[in-house]
Each structure stands twice: as C-alpha cells, then as structure tokens.
N, C-alpha and C positions, 0 to 999 in steps of 0.2 A: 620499670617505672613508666605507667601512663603519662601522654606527653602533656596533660595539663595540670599533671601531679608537681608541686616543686621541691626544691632542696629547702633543705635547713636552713642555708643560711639567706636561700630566697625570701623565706615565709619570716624570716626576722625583721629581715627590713621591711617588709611589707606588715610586720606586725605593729609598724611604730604608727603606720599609717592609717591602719583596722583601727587604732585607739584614736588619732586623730579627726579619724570620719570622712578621711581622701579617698579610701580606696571602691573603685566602679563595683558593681556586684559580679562581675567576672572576679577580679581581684579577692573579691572578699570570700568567695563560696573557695576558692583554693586556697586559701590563709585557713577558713575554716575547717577544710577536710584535712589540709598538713597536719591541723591540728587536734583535730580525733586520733590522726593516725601515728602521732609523734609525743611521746610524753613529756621528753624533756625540752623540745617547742613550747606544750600546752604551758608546764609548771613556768616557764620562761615568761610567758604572753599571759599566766595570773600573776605572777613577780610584778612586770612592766603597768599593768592594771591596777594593782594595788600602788604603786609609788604612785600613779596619774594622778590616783584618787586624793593618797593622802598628800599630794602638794596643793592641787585644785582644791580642796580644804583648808590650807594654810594663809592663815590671815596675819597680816603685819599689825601687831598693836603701835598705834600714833604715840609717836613722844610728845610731852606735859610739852605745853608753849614755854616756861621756861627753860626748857633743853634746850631750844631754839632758839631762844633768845639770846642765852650764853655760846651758842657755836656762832651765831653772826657777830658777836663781840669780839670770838675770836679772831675770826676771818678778818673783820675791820681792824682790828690792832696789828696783824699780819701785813695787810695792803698798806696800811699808815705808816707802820714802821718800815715798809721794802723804799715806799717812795720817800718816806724823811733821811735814809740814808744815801740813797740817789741826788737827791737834794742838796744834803749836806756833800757830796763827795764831789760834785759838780762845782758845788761854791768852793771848796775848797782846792780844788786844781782852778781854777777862773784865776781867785786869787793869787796863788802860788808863781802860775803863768808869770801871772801881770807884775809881779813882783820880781822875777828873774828878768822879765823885759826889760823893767826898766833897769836892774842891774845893769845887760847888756845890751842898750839900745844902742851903744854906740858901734860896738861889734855890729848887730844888724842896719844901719843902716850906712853904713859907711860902704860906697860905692865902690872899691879897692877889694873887699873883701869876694871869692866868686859866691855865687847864687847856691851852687852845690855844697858850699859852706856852711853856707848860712841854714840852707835845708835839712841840713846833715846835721848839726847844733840844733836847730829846731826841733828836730824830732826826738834827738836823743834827750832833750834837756824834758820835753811835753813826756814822754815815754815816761822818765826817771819820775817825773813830777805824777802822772795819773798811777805808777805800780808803788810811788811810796802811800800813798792816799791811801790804794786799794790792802795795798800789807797791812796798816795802821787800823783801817776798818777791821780786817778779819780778826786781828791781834786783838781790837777791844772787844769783838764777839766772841771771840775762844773766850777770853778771860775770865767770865762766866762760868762759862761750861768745862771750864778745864779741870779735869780729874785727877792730874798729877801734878796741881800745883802745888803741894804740900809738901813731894818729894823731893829730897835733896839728892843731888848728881855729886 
C-alpha cells in the first residue's frame, strides 16, 4: 500500500466530506483514486450521492392556514386549561387552609401549645389539604378518560 493510498474505512469518512465540498484537493485526489481502485467504496460513495441528491430535492409542502389555525386553538385550550386548573387548585387549598384555621385558631395561637406543634399540625393539615385537591383533580381528569369504567370488580 502506497503511503498516500488510504483504507476503506479512511476514504468513507472522507467520502461524506467529497459530497460535502470540505475536502482540500490533497484530500480529494486520494478519496478519488481509493475510489477507482475500490468497488465497493465507489458503489458506496454512488449510494451516499444519490441519497444527497434525493433529499436536497425534497420539498416540505406548506400546511393550508387552516391546519394552523386549528393547532394554535389547540395549544391555546391546552395553556388555558393547564393554568385554569392551577388556578382553581390554588383557590381551593387557600380556601380549605382558611377554613381549617379558623376551625383551629385557637390551637394556633394559644401560647401554651410548643411552636414544634404547631409547625407539625401546620404542615400535616396544609400537606392533607393541597394532596386531597391534587387526588380530586386527577380523579376528575381520569374520569373522562377512564376505559374500565364500565367494568364491574
């Protein structure tokens, strides 16, 4: 093997490059001889040539403005409904909160009671309060979508 002859798997990678238009004309005259001298290089590097061709040909036909019209309806009904349940699931732990306070205001502020107490009830009562919200959401979303609601257990 002449030392400016290369392998096989030299002249592939440098074939991607021949089609490209990177390679120097040092580069390209040994891509070129590999490939006089190599068949199944050449048929490889007419394969690779032909695909260039027929993608570089390939044209995206434009969707009708009303495609487009109807995917941003969707997207928007998507966004509207993510934040109106945000919303609603917010106001409804706010409320829930405020309503358990005042139940136990006098637990919280009755100075007798310790602060570790009180922090401890707070969070477990705020926890129960935002994961029953969060169940009740999912539960009305499944409901919809639920596939074995028909099936008796």
């Amino acid at each position: 093997m002449n030392k400016n002859q290369i392998t096989c798997e030299q002249a592939q990678i440098l074939m991607m490059g021949m089609l490209d238009g990177e390679l120097n004309a040092q580069q390209k005259k040994q891509v070129e001889e590999h490939l006089d001298r190599c068949a199944n290089c050449a048929k490889t590097y007419q394969a690779f040539k032909k695909l260039k061709k027929e993608t570089s040909d390939m044209k995206l036909k434009p969707l009708p403005e009303m495609y487009w019209d109807e995917y941003w309806q969707h997207v928007y009904n998507k966004i509207e409904r993510g934040i109106a349940w945000i919303l609603v699931s917010i106001g409804a732990i706010i409320i829930l909160a405020y309503s358990v306070w005042q139940a136990m205001e006098q637990f919280f502020i009755d100075p007798m009671e310790p602060l570790s107490m009180k922090i401890g009830v707070g969070a477990l009562v705020l926890g129960t309060i935002i994961l029953f919200v969060s169940v009740l959401r999912e539960k009305i979303m499944l409901r919809k979508d639920d596939k074995y609601r028909s099936i008796k257990r």
